[in-house]
C-alpha positions as CSV (number, residue, x, y, z in Angstrom):
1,X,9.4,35.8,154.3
2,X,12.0,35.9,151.7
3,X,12.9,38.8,149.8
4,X,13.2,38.3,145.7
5,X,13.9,41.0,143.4
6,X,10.5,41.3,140.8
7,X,12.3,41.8,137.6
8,X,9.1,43.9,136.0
9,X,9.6,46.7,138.7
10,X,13.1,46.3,140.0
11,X,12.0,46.4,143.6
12,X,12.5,43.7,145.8
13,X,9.7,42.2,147.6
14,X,9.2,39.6,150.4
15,X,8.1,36.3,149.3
16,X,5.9,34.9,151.8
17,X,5.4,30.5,151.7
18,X,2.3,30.3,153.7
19,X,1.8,27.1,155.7
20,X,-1.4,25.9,156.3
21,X,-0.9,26.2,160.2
22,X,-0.4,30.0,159.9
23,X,-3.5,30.2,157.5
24,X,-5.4,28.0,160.6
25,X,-4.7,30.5,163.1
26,X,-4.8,33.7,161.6
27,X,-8.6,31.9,160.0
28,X,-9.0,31.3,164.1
29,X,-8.1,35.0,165.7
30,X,-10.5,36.3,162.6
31,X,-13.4,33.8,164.1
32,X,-12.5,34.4,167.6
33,X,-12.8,38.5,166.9
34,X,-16.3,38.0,165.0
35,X,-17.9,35.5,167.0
36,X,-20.1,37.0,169.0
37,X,-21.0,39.7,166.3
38,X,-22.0,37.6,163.2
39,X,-24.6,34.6,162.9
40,X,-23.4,30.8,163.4
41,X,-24.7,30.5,159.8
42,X,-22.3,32.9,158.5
43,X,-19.3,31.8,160.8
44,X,-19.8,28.1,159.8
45,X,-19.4,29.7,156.2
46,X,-16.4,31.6,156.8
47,X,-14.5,28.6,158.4
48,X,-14.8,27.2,155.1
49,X,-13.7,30.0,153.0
50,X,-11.3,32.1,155.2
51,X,-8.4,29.7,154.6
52,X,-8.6,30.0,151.0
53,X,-8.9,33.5,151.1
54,X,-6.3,34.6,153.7
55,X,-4.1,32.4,151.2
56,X,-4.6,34.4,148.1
57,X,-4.4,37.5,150.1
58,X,-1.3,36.4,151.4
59,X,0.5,35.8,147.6
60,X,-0.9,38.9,145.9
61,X,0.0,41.0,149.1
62,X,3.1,39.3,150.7
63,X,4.6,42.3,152.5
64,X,1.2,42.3,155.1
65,X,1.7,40.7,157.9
66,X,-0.4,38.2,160.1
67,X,-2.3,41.0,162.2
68,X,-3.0,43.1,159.1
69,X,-4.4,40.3,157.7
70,X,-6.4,40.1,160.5
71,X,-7.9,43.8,161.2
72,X,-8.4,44.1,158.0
73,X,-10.6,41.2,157.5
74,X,-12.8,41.6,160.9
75,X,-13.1,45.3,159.7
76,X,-14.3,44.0,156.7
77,X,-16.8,41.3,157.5
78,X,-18.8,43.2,160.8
């Protein structure tokens, strides 16, 4: 994460460059947590639109971190 000053609000905030490995494996703890809770229609789903998901998450709201993204998400989805 890289901090940047937003020039609107004055505050600085953390930038955060997500790479698509980081995306893969927080998308694979969500799976791993919901697995035996949630249909395999509705995983196979998910595997497909997690990554794009965690990804917008992950630029509107930079200053979560991995295992936010995470809790939040499996609380969300069972």
């Amino acid at each position: 994460m890289q901090p940047i000053l937003n020039k609107q609000t004055g505050h600085v905030e953390y930038l955060s460059i997500s790479s698509e490995y980081c995306i893969q494996m927080i998308t694979d703890a969500i799976i791993t947590k919901i697995r035996y809770k949630v249909p395999e229609e509705e995983i196979a789903i998910l595997c497909c639109c997690l990554p794009s998901l965690i990804r917008q998450i992950m630029c509107k709201s930079p200053w979560l971190t991995p295992n936010d993204i995470i809790q939040w998400l499996c609380s969300d989805i069972i």
